[in-house]
MIDOSE-1310 file (N, C-alpha, C; in nm, 2 decimals, decimal comma, always signed):
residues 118
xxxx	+3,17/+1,28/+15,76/+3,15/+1,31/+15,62/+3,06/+1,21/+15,56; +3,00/+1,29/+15,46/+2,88/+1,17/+15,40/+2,96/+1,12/+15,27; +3,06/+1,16/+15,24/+3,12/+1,09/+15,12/+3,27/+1,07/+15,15; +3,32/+0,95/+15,07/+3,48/+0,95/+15,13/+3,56/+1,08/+15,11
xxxx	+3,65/+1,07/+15,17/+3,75/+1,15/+15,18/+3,83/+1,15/+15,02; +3,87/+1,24/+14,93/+3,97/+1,22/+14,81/+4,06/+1,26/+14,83; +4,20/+1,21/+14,80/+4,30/+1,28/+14,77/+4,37/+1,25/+14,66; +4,42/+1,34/+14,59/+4,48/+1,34/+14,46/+4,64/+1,43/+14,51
xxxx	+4,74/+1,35/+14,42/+4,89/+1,34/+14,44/+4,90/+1,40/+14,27; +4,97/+1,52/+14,25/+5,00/+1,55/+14,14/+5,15/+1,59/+14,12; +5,23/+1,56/+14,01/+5,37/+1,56/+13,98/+5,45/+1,45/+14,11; +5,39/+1,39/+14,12/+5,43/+1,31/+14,24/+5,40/+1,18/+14,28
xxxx	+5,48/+1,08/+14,30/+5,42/+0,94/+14,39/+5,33/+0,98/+14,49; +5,24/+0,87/+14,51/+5,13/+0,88/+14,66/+5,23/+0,81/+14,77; +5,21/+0,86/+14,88/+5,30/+0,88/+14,99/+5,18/+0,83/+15,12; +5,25/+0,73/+15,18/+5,13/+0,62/+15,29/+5,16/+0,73/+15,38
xxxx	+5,30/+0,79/+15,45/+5,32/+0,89/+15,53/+5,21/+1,02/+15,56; +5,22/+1,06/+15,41/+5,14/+1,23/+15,37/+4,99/+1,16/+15,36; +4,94/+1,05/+15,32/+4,87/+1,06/+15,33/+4,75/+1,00/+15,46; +4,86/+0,95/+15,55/+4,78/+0,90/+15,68/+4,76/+1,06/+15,74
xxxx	+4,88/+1,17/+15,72/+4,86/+1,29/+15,78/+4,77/+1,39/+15,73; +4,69/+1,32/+15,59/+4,62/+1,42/+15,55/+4,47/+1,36/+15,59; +4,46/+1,22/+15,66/+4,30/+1,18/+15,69/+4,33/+1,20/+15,83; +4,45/+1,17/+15,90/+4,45/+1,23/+16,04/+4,38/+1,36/+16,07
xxxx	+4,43/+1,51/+15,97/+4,40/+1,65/+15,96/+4,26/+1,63/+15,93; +4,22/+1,61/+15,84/+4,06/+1,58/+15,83/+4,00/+1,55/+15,90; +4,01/+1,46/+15,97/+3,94/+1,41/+16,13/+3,94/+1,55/+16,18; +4,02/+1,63/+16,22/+3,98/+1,73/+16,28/+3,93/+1,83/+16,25
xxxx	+3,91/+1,86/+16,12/+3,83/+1,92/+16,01/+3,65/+1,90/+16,06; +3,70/+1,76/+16,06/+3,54/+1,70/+16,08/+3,50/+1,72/+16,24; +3,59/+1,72/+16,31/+3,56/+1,70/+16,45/+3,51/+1,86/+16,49; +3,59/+1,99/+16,40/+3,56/+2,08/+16,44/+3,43/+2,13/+16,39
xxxx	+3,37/+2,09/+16,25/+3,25/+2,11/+16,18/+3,21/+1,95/+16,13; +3,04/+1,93/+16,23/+3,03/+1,79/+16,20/+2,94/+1,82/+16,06; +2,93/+1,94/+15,97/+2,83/+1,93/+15,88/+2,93/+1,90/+15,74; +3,06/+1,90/+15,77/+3,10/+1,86/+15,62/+3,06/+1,75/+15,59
xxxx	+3,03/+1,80/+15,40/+2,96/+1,66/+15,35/+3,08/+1,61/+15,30; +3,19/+1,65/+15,21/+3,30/+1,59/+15,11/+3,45/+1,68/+15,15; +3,56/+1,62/+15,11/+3,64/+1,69/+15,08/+3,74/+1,64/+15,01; +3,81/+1,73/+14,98/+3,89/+1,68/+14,83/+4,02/+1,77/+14,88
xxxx	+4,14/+1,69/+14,87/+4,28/+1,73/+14,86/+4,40/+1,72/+14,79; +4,47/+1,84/+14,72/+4,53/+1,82/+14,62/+4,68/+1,83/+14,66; +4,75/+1,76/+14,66/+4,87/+1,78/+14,70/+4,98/+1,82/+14,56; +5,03/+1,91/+14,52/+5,06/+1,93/+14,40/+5,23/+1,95/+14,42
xxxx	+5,32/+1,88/+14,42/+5,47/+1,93/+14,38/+5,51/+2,00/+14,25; +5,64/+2,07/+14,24/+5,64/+2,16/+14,13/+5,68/+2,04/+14,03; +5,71/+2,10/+13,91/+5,77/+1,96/+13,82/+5,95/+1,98/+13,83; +5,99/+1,86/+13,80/+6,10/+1,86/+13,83/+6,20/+1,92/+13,75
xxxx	+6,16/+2,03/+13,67/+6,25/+2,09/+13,60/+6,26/+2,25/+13,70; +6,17/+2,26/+13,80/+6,17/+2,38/+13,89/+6,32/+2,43/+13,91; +6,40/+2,50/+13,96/+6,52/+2,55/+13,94/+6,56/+2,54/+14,10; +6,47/+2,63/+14,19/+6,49/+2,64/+14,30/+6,42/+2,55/+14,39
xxxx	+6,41/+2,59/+14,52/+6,33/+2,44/+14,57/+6,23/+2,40/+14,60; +6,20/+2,26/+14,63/+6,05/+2,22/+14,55/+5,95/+2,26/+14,64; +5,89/+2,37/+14,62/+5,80/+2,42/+14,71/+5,61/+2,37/+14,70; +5,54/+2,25/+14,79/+5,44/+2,19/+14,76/+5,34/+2,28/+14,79
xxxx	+5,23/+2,29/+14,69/+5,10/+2,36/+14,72/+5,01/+2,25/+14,75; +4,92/+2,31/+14,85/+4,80/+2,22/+14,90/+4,71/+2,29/+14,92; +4,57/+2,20/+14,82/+4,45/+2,27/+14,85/+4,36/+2,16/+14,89; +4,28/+2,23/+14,99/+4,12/+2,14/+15,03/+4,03/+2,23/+14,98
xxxx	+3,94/+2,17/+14,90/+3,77/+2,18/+14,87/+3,68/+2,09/+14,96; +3,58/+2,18/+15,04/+3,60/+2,11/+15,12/+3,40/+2,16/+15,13; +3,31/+2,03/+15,12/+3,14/+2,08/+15,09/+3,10/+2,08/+15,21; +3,03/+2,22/+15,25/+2,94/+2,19/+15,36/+2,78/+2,22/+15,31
xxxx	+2,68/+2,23/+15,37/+2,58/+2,25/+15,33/+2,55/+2,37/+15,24; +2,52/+2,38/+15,16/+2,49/+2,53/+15,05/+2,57/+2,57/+15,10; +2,75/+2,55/+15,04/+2,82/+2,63/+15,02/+2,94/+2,54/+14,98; +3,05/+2,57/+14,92/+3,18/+2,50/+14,91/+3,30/+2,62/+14,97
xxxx	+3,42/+2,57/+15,04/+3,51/+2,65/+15,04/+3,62/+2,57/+14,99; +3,76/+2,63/+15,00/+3,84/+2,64/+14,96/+3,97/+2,74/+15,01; +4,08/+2,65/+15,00/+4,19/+2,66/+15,16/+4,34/+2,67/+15,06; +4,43/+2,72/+15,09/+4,54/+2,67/+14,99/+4,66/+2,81/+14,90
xxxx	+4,74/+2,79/+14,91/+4,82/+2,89/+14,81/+4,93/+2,86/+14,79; +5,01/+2,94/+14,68/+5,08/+2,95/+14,61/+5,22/+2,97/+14,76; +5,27/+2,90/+14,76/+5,38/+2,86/+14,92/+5,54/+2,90/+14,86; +5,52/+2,91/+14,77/+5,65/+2,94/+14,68/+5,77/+3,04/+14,75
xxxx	+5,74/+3,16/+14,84/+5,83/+3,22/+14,91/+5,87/+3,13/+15,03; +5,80/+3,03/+15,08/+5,79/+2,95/+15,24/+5,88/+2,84/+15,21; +6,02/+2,84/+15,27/+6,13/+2,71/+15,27/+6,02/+2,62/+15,37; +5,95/+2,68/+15,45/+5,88/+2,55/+15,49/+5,83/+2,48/+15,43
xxxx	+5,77/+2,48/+15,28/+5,69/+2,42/+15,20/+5,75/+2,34/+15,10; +5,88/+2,31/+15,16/+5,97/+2,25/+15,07/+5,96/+2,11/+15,16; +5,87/+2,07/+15,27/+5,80/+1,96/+15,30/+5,65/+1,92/+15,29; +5,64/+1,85/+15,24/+5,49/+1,85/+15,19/+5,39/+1,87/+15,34
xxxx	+5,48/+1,82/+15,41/+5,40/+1,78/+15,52/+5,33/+1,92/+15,64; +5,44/+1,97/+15,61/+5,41/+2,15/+15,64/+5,33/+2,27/+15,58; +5,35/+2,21/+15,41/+5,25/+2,27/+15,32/+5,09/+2,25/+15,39; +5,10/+2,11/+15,38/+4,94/+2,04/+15,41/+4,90/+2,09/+15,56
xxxx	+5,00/+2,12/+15,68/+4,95/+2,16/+15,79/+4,92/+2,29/+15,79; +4,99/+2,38/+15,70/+4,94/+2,52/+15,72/+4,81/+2,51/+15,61; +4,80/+2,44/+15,51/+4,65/+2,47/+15,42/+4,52/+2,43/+15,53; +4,55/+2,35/+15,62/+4,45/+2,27/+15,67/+4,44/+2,40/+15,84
xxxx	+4,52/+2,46/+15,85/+4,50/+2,58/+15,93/+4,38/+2,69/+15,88; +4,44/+2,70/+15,70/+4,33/+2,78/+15,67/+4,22/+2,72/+15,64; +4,18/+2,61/+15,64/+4,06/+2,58/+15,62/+3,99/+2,57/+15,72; +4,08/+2,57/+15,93/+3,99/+2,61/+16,01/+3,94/+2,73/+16,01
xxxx	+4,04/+2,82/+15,95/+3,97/+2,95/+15,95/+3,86/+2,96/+15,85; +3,86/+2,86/+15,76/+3,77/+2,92/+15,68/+3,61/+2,88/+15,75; +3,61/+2,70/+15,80/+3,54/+2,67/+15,86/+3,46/+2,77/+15,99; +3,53/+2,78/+16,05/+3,52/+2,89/+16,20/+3,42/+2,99/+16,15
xxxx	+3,45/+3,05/+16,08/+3,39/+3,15/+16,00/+3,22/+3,13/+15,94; +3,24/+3,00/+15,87/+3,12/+2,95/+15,79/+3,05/+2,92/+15,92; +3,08/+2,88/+16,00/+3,00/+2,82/+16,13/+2,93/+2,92/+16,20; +3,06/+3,05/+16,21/+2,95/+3,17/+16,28/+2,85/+3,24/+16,14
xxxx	+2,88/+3,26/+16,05/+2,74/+3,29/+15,95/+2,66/+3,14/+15,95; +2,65/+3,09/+15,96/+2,52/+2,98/+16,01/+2,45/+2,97/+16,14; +2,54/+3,03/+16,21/+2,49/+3,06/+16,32/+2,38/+3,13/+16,34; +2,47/+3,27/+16,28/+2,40/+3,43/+16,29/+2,26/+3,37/+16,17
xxxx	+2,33/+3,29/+16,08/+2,16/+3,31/+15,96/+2,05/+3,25/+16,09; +2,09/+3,11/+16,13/+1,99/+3,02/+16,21/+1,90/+3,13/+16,30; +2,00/+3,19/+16,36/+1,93/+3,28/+16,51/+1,83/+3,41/+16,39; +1,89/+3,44/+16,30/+1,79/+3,54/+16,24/+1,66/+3,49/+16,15
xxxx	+1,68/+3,37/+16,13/+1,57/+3,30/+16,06/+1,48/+3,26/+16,18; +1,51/+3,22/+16,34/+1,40/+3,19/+16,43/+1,38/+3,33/+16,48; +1,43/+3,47/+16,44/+1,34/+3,53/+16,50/+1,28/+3,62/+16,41; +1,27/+3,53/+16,31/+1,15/+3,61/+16,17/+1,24/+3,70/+16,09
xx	+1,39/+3,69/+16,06/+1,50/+3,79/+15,99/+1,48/+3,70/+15,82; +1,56/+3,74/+15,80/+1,65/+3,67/+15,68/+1,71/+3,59/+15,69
């Protein structure tokens, strides 16, 4: 990555645990697409007046070349997500898929631009 890594902790202490696991996950982020430029992670707990249980949302913004995506949802039905740690491993699932994806349309643009396409 050409810029550090961010992570932002909201309704919540920063956690050396969550967050060694969220530059670990990135490493492979990166390993699987070496064109990301930035990425940014939000780790958000509910506030503590939630009723039922604390279900964490996690999102990555995440720059590659002319384009940005974005990984992440509302986990609220998933008792899994009542560990942060689980929230963060399934957002970072979808952000392979999102990657995977961007990789084959750059692909397909590259191959159509060397043979005179769009």
């Amino acid at each position: 990555m050409k810029r550090p890594l961010q992570i932002t902790f909201r309704n919540m202490e920063s956690s050396e645990t969550l967050e060694a696991d969220v530059k670990s996950h990135v490493e492979g982020l990166t390993e699987l697409c070496p064109h990301i430029i930035s990425c940014h992670v939000v780790i958000t707990a509910p506030a503590h007046n939630h009723r039922k249980g604390r279900h964490f949302q996690v999102r990555l913004d995440v720059k590659v070349p002319e384009d940005e995506l974005s990984a992440g949802r509302d986990h609220a039905g998933d008792v899994r997500h009542e560990d942060a740690h689980l929230a963060l491993a399934d957002s970072v699932r979808a952000m392979k898929r999102e990657l995977v994806r961007w990789n084959h349309l750059r692909a397909a643009h590259d191959g159509a631009t060397l043979r005179g396409g769009a």
